[in-house]
N, C-alpha and C positions, 0 to 999 in steps of 0.2 A: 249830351253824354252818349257815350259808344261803350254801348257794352263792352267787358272781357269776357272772350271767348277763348276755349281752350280748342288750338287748332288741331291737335291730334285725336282730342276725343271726335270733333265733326269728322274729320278723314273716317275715322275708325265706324261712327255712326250711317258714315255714305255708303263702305261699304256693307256695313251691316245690313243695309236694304236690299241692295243683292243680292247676298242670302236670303234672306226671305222673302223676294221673288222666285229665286229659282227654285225652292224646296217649293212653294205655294201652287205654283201654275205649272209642276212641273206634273206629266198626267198620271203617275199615280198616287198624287195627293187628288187635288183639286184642276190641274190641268183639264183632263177631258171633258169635264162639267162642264167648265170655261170654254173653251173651243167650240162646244155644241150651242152654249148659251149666246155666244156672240158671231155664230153663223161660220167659223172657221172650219176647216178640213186640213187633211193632213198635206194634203197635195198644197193649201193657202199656205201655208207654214211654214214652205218648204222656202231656201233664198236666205239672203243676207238679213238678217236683224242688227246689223251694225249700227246703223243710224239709230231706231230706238234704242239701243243698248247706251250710245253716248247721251240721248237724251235725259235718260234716266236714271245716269253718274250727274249730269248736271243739275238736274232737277233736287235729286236726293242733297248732294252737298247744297243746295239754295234751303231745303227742307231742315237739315240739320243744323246748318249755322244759324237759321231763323229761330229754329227751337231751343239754340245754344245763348244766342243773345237773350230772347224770351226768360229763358230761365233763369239766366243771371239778372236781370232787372228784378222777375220775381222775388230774388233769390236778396235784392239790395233792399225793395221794398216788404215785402215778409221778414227776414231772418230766419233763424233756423236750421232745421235740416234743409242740407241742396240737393240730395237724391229724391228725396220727397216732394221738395217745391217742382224741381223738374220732371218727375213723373205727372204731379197734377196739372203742370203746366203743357205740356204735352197732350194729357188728356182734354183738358181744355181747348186749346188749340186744336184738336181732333175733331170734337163735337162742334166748335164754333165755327171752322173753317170747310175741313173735308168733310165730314159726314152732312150737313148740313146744305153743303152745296151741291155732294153729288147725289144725296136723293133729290132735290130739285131738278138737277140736272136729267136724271135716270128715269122720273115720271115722266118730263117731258117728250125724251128720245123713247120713252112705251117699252123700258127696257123691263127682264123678268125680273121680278123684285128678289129672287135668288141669287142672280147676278151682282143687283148692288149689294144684298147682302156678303155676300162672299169678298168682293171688293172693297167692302167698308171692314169687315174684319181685318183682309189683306193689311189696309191700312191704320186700322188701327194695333194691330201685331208690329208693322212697322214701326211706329211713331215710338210706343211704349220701349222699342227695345233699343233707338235712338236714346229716348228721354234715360234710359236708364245706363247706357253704355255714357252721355254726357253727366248721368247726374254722380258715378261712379267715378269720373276721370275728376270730376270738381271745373272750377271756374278756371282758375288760372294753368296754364302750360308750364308755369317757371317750378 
């Protein structure tokens, strides 16, 4: 079985993580935290971010469709509400997969535990506002 996903809500969900990196990292939210916490300067910063920037279209659409099928399985095996299956399933998928791996990851690299903090919120602000822009659009496109 292959999931239905609804392709406009994942478009809508990708880009919706873009906004909330750029408002997140941007430095008078949380930016210059960020930069100090990960050894950057304004002079490192300075240059093309292009290449990350495509990364991070593609990542996100892999991230959203993943949460978009996720949820619809949820959503066949649960019943119910689909806003709510996919909220939880999202969070789920938050705690089981990213939070989970990048504090693993984050002790290892002896990073400040404020940074992961900050970056696990990051991401979990994203997920949530994916799971809800999917769980809002519904399963099917037609």
């Amino acid at each position: 079985m292959v999931p239905e996903i609804n392709i406009w809500a994942v478009l809508l969900a990708t880009a919706s993580s873009m906004v909330v990196g750029l408002i997140w990292y941007t430095r008078a939210v949380f930016g210059r935290y960020w930069m100090k916490a990960v050894g950057h300067t304004q002079e490192s910063m300075k240059g093309s971010g292009t290449g990350a920037i495509i990364i991070t279209v593609i990542v996100s659409f892999v991230t959203a469709s993943v949460l978009a099928g996720a949820a619809a399985i949820a959503q066949h095996f649960y019943g119910g509400n689909f806003l709510f299956n996919t909220l939880l399933t999202g969070l789920i998928l938050w705690v089981g997969f990213t939070a989970a791996r990048m504090v693993t990851h984050d002790a290892f690299d002896r990073r400040p535990a404020g940074l992961t903090v900050l970056n696990l919120a990051h991401e979990l602000v994203t997920i949530l506002l994916m799971a809800l822009i999917i769980g809002l659009f519904g399963i099917s496109a037609l």
